[in-house]
N, CA and C of each residue as an Amber inpcrd file, in Angstrom:
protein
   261
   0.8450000  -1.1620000   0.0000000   0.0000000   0.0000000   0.0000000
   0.8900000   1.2240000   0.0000000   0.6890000   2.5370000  -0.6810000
   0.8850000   3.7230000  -0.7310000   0.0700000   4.6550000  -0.0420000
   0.7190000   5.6160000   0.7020000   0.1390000   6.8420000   1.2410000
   0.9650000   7.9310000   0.5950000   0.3610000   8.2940000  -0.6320000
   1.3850000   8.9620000  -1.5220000   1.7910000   9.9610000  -0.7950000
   0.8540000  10.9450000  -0.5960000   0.7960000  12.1710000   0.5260000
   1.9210000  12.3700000   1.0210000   1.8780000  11.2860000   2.1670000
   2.3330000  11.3640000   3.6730000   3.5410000  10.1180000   3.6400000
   3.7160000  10.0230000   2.0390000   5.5360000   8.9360000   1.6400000
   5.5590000   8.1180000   2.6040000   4.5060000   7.2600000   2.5450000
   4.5840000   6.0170000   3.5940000   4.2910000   5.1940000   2.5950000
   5.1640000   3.9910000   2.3860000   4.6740000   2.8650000   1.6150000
   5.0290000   1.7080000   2.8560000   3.7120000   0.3060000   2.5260000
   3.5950000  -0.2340000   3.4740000   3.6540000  -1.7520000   3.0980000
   4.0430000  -2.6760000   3.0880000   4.4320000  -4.1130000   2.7880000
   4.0650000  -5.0580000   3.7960000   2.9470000  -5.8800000   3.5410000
   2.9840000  -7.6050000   3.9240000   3.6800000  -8.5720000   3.5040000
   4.4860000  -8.5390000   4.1120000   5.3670000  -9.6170000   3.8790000
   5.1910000 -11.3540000   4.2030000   5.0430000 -12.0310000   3.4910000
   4.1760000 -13.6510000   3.6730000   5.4320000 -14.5110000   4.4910000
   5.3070000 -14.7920000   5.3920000   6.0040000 -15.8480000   6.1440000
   7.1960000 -16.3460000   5.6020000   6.5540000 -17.7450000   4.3170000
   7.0110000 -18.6290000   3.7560000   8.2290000 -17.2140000   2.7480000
   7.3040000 -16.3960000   1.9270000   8.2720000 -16.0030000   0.6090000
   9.4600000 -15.0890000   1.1100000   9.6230000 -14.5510000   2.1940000
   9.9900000 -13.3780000   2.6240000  11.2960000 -14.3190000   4.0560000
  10.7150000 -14.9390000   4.4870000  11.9330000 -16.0070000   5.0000000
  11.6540000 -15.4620000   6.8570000  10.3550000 -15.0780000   7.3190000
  10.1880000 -14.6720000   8.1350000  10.7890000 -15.9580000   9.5690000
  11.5710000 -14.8530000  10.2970000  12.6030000 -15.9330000  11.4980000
  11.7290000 -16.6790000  12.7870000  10.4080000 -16.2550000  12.2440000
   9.8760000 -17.0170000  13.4320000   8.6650000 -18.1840000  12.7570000
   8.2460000 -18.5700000  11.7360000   7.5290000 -19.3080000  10.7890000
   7.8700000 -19.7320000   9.6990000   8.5380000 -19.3120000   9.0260000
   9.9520000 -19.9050000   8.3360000  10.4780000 -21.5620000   8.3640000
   9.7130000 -22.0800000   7.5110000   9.9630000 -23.6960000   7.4290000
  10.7380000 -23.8020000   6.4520000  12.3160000 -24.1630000   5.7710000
  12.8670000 -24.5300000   4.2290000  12.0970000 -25.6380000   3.7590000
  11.6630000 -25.4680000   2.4860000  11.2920000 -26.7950000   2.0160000
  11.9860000 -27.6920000   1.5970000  11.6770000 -29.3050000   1.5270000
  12.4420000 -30.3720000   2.0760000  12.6610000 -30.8560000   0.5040000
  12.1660000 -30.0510000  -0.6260000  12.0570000 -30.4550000  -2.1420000
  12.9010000 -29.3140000  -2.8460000  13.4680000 -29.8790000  -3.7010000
  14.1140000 -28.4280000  -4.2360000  14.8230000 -27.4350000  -3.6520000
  15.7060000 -27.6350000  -2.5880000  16.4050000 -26.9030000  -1.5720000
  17.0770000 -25.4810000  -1.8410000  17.6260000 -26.1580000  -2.9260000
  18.7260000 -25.3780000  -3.6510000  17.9000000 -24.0530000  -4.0250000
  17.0350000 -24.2010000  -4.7820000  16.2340000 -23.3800000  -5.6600000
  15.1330000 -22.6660000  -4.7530000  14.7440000 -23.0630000  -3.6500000
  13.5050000 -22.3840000  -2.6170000  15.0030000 -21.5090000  -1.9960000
  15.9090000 -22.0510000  -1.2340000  17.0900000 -21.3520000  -0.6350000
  17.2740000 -20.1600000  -1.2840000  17.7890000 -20.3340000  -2.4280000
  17.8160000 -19.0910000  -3.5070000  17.1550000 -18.3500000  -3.3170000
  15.5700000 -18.4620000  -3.4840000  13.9370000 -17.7900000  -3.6970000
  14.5140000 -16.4880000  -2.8090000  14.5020000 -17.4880000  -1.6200000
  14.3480000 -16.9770000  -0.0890000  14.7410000 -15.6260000  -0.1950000
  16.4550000 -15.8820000  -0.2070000  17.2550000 -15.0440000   0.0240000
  17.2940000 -14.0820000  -1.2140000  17.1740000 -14.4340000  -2.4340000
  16.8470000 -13.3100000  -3.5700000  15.4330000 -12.2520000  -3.3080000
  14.2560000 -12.8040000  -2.6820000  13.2200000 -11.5510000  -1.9600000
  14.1440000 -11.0420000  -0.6250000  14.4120000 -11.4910000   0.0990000
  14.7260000 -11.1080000   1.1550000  16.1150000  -9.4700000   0.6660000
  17.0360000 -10.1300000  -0.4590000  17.4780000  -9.4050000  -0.8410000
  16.9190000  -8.1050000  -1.4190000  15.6630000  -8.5190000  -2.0690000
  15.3560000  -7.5670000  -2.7580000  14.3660000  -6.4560000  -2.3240000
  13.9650000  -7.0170000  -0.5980000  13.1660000  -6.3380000   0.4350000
  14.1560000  -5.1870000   0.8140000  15.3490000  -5.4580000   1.2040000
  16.3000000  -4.6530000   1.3010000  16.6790000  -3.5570000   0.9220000
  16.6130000  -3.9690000  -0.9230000  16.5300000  -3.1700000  -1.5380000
  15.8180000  -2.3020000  -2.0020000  14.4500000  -2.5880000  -1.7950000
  13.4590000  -1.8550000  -2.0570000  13.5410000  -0.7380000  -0.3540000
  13.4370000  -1.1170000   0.3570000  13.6110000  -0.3400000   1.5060000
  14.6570000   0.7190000   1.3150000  15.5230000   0.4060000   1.2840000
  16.6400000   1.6820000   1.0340000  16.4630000   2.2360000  -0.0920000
  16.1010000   1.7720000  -1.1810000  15.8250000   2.8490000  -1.8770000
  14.6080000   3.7600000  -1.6630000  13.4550000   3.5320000  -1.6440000
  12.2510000   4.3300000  -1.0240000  13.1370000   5.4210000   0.1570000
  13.5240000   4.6170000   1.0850000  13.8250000   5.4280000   2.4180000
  14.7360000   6.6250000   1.6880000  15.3570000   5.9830000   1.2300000
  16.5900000   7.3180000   0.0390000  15.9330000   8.1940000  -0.5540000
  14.3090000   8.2890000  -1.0290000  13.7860000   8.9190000  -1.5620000
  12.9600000   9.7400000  -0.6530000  13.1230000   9.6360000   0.4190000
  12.7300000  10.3040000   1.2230000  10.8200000   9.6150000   2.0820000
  10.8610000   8.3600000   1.5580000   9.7060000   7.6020000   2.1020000
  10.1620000   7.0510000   3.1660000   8.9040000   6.5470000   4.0770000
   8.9060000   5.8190000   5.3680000   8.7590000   4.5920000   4.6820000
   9.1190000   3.3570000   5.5160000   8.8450000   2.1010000   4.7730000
   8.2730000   1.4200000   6.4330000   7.2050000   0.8000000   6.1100000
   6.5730000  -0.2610000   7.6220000   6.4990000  -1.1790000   6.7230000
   7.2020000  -1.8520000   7.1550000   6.9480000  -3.6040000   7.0620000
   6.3560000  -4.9670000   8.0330000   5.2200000  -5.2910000   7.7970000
   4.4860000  -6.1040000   8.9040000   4.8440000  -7.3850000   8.0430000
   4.7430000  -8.9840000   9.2700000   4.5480000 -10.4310000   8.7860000
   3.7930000 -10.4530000   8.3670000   2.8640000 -11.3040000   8.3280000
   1.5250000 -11.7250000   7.0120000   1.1290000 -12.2460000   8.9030000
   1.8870000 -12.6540000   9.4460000   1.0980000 -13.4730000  11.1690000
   0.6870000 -12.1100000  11.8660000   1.0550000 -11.0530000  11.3460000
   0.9220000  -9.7460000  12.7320000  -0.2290000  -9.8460000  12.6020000
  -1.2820000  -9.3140000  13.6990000  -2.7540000  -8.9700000  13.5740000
  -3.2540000  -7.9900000  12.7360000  -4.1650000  -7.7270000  11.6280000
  -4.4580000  -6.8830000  11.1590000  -4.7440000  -5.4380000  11.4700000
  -5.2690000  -5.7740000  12.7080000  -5.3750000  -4.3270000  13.7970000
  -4.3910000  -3.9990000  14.3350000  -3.6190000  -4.3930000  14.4700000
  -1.9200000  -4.0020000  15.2470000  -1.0960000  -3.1540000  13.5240000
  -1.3690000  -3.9710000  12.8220000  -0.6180000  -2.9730000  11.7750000
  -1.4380000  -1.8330000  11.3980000  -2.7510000  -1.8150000  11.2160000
  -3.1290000  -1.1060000  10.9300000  -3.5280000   0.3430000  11.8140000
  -3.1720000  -0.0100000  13.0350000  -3.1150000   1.1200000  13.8560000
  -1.4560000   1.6380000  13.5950000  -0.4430000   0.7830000  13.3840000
   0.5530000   1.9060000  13.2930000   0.9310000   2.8120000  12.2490000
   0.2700000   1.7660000  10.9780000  -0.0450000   2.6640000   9.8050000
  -0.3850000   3.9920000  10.4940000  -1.5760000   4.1510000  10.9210000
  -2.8040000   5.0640000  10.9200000  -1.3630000   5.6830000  11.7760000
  -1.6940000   5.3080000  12.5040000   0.1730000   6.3980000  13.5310000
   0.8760000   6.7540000  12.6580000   1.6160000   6.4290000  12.0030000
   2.2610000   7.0800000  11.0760000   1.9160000   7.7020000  10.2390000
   1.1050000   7.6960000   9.5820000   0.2630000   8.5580000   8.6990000
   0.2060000   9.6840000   9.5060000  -1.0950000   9.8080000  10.8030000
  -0.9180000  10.8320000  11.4120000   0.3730000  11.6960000  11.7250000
   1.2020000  10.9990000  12.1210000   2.5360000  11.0870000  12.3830000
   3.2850000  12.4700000  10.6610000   2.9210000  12.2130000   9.9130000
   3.5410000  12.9390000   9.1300000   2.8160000  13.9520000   8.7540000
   2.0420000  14.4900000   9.5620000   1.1730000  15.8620000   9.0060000
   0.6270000  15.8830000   7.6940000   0.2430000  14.7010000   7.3170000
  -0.6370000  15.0040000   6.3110000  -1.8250000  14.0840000   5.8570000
  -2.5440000  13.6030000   7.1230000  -3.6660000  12.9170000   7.5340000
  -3.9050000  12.2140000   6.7790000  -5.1840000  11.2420000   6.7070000
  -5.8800000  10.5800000   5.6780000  -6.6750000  10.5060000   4.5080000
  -6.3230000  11.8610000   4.1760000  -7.0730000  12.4450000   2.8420000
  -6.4490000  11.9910000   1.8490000
């Protein structure tokens, strides 16, 4: 999601694709090639973060396990947070 406004872009990140350290199972098929996956998003989360942040955006990144209401209140915090509300 984008908050063009208020340069907050916001990412769900899925457990399995993203290599999250607490749900994070490797699969037991194709090692080589899921291993890769992993670490090529994970790389490329990285990268997307620093660059946005370089551009002068906020970046929140939630698990896909966080509660929907827990992220979405810090969204809403941050949003508020940058003076330029929810319009």
């Amino acid at each position: 999601m984008l908050f063009t406004k208020a340069r907050i872009a916001v990412f769900i990140d899925g457990c399995y694709w993203h290599g999250c350290p607490v749900h994070y199972v490797a699969s037991k098929s194709n090692t080589a090639y899921w291993d890769d996956k992993i670490i090529r998003n994970r790389v490329r989360d990285a990268e997307t973060t620093a660059l946005l942040k370089g551009r002068g955006w906020q970046v929140l990144r939630f698990w896909a396990h966080v509660p929907p209401l827990e992220a979405a209140d810090e969204i809403v915090t941050a949003v508020e947070q940058s003076g330029r509300g929810l319009q």
